[in-house]
C-alpha positions in Angstrom: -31.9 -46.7 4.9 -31.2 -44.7 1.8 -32.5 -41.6 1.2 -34.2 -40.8 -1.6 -32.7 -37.3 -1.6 -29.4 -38.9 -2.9 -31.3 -41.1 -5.8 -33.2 -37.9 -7.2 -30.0 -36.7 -9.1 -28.7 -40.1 -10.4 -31.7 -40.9 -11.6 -32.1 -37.2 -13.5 -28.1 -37.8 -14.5 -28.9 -41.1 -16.0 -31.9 -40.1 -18.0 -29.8 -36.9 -19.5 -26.9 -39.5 -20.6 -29.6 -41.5 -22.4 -31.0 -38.2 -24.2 -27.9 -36.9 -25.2 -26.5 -40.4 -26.7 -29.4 -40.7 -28.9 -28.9 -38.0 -30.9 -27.5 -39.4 -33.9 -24.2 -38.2 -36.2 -24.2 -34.9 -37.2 -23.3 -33.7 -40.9 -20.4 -32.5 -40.3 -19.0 -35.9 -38.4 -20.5 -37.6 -41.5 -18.1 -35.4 -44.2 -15.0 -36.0 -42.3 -15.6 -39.8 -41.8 -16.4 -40.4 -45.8 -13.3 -38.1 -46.5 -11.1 -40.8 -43.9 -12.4 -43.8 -45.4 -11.7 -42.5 -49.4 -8.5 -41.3 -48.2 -7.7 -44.8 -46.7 -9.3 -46.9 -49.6 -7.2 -44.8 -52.5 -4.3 -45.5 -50.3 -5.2 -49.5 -50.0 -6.1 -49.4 -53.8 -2.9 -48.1 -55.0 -0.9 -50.0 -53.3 -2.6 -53.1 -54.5 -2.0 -51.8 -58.3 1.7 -51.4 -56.9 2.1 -54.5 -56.2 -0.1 -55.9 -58.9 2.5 -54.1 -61.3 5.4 -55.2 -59.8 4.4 -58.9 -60.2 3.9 -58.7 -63.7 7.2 -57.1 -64.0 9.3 -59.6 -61.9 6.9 -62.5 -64.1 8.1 -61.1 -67.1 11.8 -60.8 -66.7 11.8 -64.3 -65.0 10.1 -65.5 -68.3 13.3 -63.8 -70.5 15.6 -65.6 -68.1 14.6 -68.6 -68.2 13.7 -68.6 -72.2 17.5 -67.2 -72.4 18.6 -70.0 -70.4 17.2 -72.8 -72.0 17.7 -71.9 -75.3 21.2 -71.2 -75.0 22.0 -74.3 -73.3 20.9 -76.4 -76.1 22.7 -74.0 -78.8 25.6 -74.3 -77.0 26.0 -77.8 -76.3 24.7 -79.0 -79.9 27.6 -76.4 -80.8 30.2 -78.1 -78.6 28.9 -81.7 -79.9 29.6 -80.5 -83.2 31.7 -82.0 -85.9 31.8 -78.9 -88.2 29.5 -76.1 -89.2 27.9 -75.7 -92.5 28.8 -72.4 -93.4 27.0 -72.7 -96.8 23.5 -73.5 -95.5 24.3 -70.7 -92.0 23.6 -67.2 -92.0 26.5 -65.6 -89.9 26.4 -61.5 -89.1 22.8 -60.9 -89.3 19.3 -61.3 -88.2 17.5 -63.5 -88.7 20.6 -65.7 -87.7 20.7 -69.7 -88.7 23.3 -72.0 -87.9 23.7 -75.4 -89.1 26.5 -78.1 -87.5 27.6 -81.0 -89.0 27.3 -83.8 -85.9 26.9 -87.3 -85.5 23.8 -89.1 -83.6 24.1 -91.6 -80.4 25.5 -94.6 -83.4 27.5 -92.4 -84.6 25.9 -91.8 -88.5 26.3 -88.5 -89.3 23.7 -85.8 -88.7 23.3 -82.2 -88.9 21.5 -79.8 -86.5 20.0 -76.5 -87.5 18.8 -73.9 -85.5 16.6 -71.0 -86.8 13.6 -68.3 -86.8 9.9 -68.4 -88.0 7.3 -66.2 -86.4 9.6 -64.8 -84.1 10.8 -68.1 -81.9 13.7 -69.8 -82.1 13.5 -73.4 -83.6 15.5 -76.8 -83.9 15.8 -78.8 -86.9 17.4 -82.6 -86.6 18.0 -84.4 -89.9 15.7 -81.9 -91.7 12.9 -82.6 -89.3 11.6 -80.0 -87.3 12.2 -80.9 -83.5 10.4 -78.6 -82.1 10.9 -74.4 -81.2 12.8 -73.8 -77.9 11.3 -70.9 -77.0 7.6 -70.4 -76.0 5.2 -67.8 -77.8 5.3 -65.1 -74.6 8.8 -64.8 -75.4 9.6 -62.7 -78.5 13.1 -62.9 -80.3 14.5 -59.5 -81.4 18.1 -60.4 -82.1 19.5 -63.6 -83.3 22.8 -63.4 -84.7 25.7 -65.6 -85.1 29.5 -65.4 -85.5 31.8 -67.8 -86.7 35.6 -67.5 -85.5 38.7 -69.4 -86.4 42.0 -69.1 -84.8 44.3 -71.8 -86.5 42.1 -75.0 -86.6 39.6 -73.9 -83.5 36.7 -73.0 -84.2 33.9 -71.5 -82.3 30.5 -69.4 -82.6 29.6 -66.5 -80.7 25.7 -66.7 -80.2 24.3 -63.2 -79.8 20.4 -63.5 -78.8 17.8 -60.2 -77.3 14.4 -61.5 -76.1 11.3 -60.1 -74.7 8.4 -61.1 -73.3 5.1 -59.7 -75.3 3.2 -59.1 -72.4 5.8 -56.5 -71.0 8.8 -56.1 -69.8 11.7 -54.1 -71.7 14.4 -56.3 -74.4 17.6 -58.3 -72.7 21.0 -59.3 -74.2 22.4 -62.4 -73.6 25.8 -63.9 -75.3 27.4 -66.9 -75.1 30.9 -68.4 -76.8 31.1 -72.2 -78.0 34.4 -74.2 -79.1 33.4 -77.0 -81.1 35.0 -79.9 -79.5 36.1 -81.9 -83.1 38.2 -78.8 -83.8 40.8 -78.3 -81.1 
């Protein structure tokens, strides 16, 4: 028992909703929505560069760190080990630096230990035989420079060494003191 009075106008509503939905984005809609998504994408693409940037950054120091690390570990324990150091066939003050000990091996025949620079990394020499370089080739060497001090009958030598790495990153200092153990 409906009338149809009362479906006449919901029926002319409905039809006018349909119209009016169909009509499609207008130019100016258009403008502002390209303009919000190259707003948002130069936002997303810098920060990905940011961050991008950042990595390398934190890669490359961690990479001087470590190099540092390692290589003055083994300078400093062969130092400690040491018998003597060859002050003839060293080159203290400068850079390049070398530094040759007089040691012994694991039977207890003497030995020396040399370490040095060629093409910018730092290398090892046992018994005149090269043992290998102790730092990789991302890692340049800037400064290598030795000291020799004596105080009475101690000896020591100050290791003074700058890396960077060559794909970025800006130059570190790191220093380290080493009392042969023979001479105290």
């Amino acid at each position: 028992m409906y009338r149809t009075e009362y479906m006449k106008p919901a029926a002319n509503y409905t039809s006018t909703a349909i119209r009016c939905s169909s009509r499609g984005y207008t130019l100016m809609e258009l403008v502002v929505y390209v303009a919000v998504f190259a707003l948002l994408s130069v936002v997303v693409v810098n920060a990905i560069l940011s961050v991008a940037g950042t990595f390398l950054v934190i890669r490359a120091e961690r990479n001087v760190n470590t190099t540092a690390h390692t290589a003055l570990e083994r300078v400093v324990r062969e130092t400690r080990l040491a018998i003597g150091v060859d002050t003839f066939a060293s080159t203290f003050g400068a850079h390049p630096g070398r530094l040759t000990l007089n040691t012994t091996d694991t039977n207890g025949i003497a030995a020396t230990v040399e370490f040095y620079i060629e093409n910018g990394t730092l290398k090892v020499r046992e018994n005149g035989v090269d043992a290998g370089a102790l730092t990789p080739s991302t890692v340049a060497i800037d400064t290598f420079i030795m000291r020799f001090i004596t105080v009475g009958s101690v000896q020591a030598v100050k290791i003074e060494l700058t890396l960077h790495d060559t794909r970025g990153g800006t130059a570190r200092s790191f220093y380290n003191t080493a009392l042969l153990r023979g001479s105290y």
